[in-house]
N, C-alpha and C positions, 0 to 999 in steps of 0.2 A: 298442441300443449306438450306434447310427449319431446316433439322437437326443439323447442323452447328450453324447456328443462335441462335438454342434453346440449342444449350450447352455453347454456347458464354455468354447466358442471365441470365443464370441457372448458371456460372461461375461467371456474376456479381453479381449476387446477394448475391453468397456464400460469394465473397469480403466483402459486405456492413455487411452482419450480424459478419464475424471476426470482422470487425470495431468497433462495439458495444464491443465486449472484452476488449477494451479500451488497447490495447498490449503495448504500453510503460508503463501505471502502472503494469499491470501483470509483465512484465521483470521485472522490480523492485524489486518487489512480490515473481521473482522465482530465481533471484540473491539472494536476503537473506534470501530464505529457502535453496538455496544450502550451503551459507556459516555455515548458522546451520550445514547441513551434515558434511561440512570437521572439524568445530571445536568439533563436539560430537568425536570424535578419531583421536587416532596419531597412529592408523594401515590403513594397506590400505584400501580401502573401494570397495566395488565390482563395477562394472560398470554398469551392467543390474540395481542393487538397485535405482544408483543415475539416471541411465534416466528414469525408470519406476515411481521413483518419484518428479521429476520437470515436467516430462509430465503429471501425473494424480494432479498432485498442480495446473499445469498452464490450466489444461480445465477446472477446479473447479472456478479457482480463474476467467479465464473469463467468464462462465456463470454467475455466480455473478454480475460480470461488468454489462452483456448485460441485465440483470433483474434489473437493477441499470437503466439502459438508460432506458427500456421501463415502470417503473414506475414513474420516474423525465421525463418523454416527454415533457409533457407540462408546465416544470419549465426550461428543456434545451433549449426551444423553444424561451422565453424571455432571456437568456442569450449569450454574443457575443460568447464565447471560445466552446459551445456546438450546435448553433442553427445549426451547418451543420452537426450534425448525421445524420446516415438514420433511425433511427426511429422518429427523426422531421419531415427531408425531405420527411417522403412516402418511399422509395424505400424498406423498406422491409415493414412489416406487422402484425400484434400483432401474428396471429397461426404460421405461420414460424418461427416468434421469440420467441416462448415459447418450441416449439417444438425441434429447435437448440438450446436452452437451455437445453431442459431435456435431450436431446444426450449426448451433449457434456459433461455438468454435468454426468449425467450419466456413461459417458465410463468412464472419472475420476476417480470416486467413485471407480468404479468398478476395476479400474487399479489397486489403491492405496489400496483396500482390497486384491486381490489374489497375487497379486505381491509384494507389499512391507509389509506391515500391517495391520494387523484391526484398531491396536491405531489411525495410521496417518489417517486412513480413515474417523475415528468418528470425530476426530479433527478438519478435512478437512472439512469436513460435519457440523459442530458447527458453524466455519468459516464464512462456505457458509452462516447459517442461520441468522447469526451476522451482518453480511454485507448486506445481500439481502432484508432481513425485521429487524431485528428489529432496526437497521440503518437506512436505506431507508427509510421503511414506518411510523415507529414506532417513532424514535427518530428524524429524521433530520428536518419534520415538525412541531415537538413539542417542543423543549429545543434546547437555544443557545449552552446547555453542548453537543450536540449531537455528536461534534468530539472527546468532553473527552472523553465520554461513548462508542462511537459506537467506537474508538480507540485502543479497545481491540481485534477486529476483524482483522483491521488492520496493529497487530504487532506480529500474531502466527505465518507466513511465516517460519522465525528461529528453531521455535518451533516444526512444521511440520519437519523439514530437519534434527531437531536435533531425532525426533522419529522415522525417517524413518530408523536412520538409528542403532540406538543402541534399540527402544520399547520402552523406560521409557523417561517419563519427569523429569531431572535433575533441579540443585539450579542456572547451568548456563547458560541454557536454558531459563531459565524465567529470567535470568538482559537480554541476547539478546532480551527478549520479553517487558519488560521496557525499555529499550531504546528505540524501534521505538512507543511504548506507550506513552512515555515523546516528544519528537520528534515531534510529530502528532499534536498537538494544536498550535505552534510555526507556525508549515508549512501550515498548513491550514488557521490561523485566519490572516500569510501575504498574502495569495489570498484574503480570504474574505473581508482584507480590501480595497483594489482597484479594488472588484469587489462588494462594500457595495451596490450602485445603484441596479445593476440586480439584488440581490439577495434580496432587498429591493420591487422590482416592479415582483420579482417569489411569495414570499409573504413566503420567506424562513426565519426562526430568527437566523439565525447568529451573531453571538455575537457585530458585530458593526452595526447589526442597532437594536438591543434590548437594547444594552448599551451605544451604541457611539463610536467612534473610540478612542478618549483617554483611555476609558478603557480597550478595546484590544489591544493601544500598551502597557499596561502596562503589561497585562497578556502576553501577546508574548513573555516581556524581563522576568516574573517571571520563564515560563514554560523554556525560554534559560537557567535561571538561574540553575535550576530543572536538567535542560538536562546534565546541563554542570558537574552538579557533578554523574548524576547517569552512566553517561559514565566512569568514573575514577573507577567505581565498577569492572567491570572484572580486574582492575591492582591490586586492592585493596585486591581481596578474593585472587588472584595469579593465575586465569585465561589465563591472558597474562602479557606480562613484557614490558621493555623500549622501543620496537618499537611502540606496540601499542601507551604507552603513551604520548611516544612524536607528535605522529600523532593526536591524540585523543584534545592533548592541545592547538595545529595548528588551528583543525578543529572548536574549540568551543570556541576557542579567537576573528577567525573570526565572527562564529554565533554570538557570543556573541556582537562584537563591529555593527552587522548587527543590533541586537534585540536593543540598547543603541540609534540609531541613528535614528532607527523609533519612538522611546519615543522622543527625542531631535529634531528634524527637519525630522518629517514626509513628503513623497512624494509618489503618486505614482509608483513612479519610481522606490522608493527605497522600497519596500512595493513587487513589483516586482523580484527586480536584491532580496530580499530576498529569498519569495519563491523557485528560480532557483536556489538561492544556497544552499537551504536547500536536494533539492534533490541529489545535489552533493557530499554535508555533509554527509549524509547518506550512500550515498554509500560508498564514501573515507573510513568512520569509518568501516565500516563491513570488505571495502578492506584491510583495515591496520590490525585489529581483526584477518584476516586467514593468513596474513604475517608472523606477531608475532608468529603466531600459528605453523606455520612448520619452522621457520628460528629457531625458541626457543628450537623444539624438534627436530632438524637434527643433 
């Protein structure tokens, strides 16, 4: 009974610290580092390759997370969308959480050097450092620019999928890594701004309460603008052809009339229904991107 109990407890607890991986961003994360895999080649691609690296992407990418959660504790604490983690709540604990981090980090690393490459692994490993500190610690409390900047961390995902699976970092490699680099200011500053308050009383500078909100709707509709053309680049260089583009112009007509209408009759609502559709944005375009991609060379 006694034993039951404490695997039961030892079971929950494992739940709460995955939770800190934040796993709907990672999926994200590890959906368009695979689509970098299938667009680096129009040969098959081996299979052990591509599990061995979205599984050592995706322990990387949430240790990251969960050293994201236990440094921001006491800023997810004062905000609605975070204060029920378990590293707010209590239910895990700073050495178990550091500890599940250096594992899981770890096996990652580890994956992604013997098994798929050294490159991916450095890369992975930059990432991590990108994201965990000089984001986290470094930038997010200092500069409203912190999502431009630390936004580079953000958008190797592609990048990683594209070295996993050919070694070198290519010219098209890095437009899939500008686009979720353009992308990321747009999606981020619609959160921040209908969540201007909490992140005003965390004592975070985000850019609408260091500038105001008129000024990040404007940068919102610049960074659309921005987006809307560096997307058209893969049609451009002959990356991909008509399917992408016509999906691509769908996608960022919408963005586009999303980003126009938070300048014009801002609401939170609409500040909201953006953000959610940014992440759908995103994905579409990557999904449309690997379409093109085999429907062009079949």
């Amino acid at each position: 009974m006694f034993l039951s109990l404490n695997f039961e407890g030892s079971f929950l607890r494992l739940g709460r610290l995955v939770q800190l991986t934040k796993p709907r961003v990672v999926s994200l994360i590890v959906f368009t580092a695979a689509i970098g895999m299938f667009l680096s080649t129009t040969k098959p691609i081996p299979v052990n390759t591509v599990i061995f690296a979205l599984v050592g992407i995706w322990l990387v990418a949430g240790a990251a997370a969960a050293i994201n959660c236990l440094v921001e504790q006491k800023i997810d604490a004062m905000m609605a969308r975070t204060r029920a983690r378990p590293s707010v709540t209590g239910d895990v604990n700073l050495i178990e959480t550091i500890v599940f981090c250096v594992i899981v980090g770890g096996i990652g690393l580890a994956i992604l050097y013997s098994l798929v490459n050294p490159l991916t692994m450095w890369l992975t490993l930059a990432t991590f450092v990108g994201y965990a500190i000089i984001y986290t610690v470094i930038l997010k409390p200092l500069t409203p620019q912190n999502i431009v900047i630390g936004g580079a961390s953000g958008a190797m995902p592609p990048v990683l999928g594209w070295t996993a699976i050919t070694g070198e970092i290519s010219h098209e490699a890095l437009l899939l890594f500008l686009i979720i680099f353009a992308w990321t200011p747009p999606h981020f500053w619609s959160l921040a701004l209908y969540r201007k308050e909490e992140y005003a009383k965390a004592g975070v500078p985000m850019l609408p309460v260091t500038h105001g909100d008129k000024f990040t709707q404007i940068q919102v509709l610049l960074y659309t603008i921005i987006l809307f053309a560096v997307t058209l680049l893969p049609f451009a260089v002959g990356m991909s052809g008509i399917i992408y583009l016509v999906g691509a112009l769908a996608f960022n007509v919408i963005f586009l009339g999303y980003a126009i209408n938070i300048c014009r009759a801002y609401s939170h609502a609409l500040a909201r229904s953006t953000f959610k559709y940014s992440i759908f944005y995103l994905a579409g375009l990557f999904a449309f991107l690997l379409i093109d991609h085999y429907v062009g060379f079949s």
